[in-house]
N, C-alpha and C positions, 0 to 999 in steps of 0.2 A: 495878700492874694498871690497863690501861684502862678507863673507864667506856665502855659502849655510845656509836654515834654518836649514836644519838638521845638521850643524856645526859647529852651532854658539856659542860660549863659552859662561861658567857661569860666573858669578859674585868669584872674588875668595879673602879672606879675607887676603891672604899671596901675594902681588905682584910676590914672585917667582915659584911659587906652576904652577904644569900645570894645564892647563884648561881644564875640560873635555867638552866632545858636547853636546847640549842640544838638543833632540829629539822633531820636530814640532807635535804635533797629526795630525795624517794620517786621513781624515773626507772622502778621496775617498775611493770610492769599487774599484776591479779588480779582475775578477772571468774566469778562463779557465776550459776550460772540457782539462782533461788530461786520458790517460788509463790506468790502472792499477797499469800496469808494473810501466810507469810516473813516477805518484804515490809515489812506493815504491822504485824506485829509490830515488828522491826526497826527501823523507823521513828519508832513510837509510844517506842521505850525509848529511842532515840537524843536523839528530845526532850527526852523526862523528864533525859536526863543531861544536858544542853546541847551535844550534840555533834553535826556532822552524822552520816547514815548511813554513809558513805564511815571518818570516823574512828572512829567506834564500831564499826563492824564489824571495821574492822583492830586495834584497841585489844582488843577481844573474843579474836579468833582470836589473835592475839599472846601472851594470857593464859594461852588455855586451851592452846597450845602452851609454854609455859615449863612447865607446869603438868606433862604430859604427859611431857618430857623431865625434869625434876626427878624425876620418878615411875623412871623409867626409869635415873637416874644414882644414885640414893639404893638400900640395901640397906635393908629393914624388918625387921628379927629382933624377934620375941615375948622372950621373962625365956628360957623354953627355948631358944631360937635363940641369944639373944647368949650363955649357958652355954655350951654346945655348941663357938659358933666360938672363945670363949676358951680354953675347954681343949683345943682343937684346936692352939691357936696356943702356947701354953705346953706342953704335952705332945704334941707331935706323933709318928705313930704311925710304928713303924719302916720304911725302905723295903723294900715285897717285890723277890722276882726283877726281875719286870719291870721295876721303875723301875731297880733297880740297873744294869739290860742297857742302858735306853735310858739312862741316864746316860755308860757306858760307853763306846756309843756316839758321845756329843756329845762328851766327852770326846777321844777320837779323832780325829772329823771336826774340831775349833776347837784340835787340836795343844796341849792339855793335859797 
């Protein structure tokens, strides 16, 4: 598996030395209208992290986007949920007509 570009180690001349990341140049734009306040919020936290606004705010969105999509790729089952899909999958329920017809079906049409 590859590591992200923006994660991709250097070249290091000590096999034990860690790796630092090596940063892709960024060639897209991304521009919001934010107000004011925003802004200087924005501004004020970028400080406090030592980062400019420009990387804090893409470091941000980045975040809350992996965040987001991990939410979206991941199943969450409660003690009742993961029962349920287990005995689902271990005892699964017989098929009715209808599945049996559309199986038939594919069956036919993929010359089974």
């Amino acid at each position: 598996m590859h590591a992200p570009a923006t994660e991709r180690p250097t070249r290091s001349a000590h096999p034990k030395k860690a790796k630092t990341p090596v940063r892709k140049r960024a060639d897209a734009r991304l521009e919001a209208r934010v107000t004011v306040e925003q802004k200087a919020q924005l501004q004020k936290a970028a400080e406090l992290s030592g980062r400019s606004l420009s990387d804090f705010v893409v470091a941000s969105a980045q975040e809350n986007a992996r965040r987001v999509l991990q939410q979206h790729e991941a199943i969450d089952l409660g003690r009742k949920g993961q029962i349920a899909f287990v005995s689902a999958l271990l005892a699964p329920g017989k098929p009715n007509a209808r599945l049996r017809k559309a199986a038939a079906i594919y069956r036919t049409r993929m010359g089974f």
